[in-house]
N, C-alpha and C positions, 0 to 999 in steps of 0.2 A: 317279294322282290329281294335279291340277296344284295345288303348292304354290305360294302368295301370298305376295308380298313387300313390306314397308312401303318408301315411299320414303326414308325416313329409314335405313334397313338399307341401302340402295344408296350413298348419297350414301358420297364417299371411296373406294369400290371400284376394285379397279385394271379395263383395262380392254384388253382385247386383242383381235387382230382373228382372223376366222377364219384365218388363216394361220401364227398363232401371236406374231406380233410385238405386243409390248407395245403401246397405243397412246397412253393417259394415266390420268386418275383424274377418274370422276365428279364433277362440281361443282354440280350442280342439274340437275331437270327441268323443262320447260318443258313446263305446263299450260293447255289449250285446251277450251273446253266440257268441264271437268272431266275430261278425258283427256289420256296423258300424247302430246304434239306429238313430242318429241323433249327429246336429251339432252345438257345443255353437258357439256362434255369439255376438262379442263384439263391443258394440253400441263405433263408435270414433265420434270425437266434429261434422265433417261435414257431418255425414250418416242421411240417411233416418231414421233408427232406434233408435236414438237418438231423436230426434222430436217426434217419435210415443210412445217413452215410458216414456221422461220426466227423471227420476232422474233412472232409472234400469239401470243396466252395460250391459246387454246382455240377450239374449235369446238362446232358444234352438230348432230348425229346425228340425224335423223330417226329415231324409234323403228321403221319399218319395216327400219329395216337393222341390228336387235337380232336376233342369233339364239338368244341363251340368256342368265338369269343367274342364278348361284346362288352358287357363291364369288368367283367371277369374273364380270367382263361381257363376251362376247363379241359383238363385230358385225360384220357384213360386210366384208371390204377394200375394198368398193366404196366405204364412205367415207372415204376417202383423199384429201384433198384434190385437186382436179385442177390438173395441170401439173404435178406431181409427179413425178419419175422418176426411181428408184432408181439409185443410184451405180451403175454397174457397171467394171469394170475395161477400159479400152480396150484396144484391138486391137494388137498389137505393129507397128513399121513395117514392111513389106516391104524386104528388104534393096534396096541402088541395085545397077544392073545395070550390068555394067563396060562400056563399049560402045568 
């Protein structure tokens, strides 16, 4: 049975991505022809989303890239901001060859 959730119950929710990383906390939905369009999403100091966007307070989620929420809000990593790309640890140098 698919249980209903007031908007006012979501607002404040933390919100993570399908992949597990924290992403932010709910700050409002944005309603269109009395449905909800999508979800601002307020980057806090230790989210995923903060890091991907630098100095922006928040973004805004298209409710199609929602894949669940009950205690949590989970949505797709597809919304990750784009040009985004995660630290990863550089290559070590190739030693110089003695010639």
């Amino acid at each position: 049975m698919l249980k209903l959730k007031k908007i006012s119950e979501v607002l404040n929710m933390k919100v993570y991505t399908d992949g597990g990383d924290y992403f932010g906390d709910i700050e409002e939905a944005e309603l269109v022809d009395n449905r909800i369009y999508g979800w601002k999403i307020r980057a806090t100091r230790d989210s995923f989303l903060s890091r991907a966007i630098g100095g922006a307070k928040g973004v805004i989620v298209p409710h199609n890239l929602v894949r669940a929420i009950g205690d949590i809000f989970i949505i797709s990593k597809t919304a990750i901001p784009t040009g985004y790309e995660e630290k990863t640890e550089e290559e070590p140098l190739a030693p110089i060859s003695e010639q």
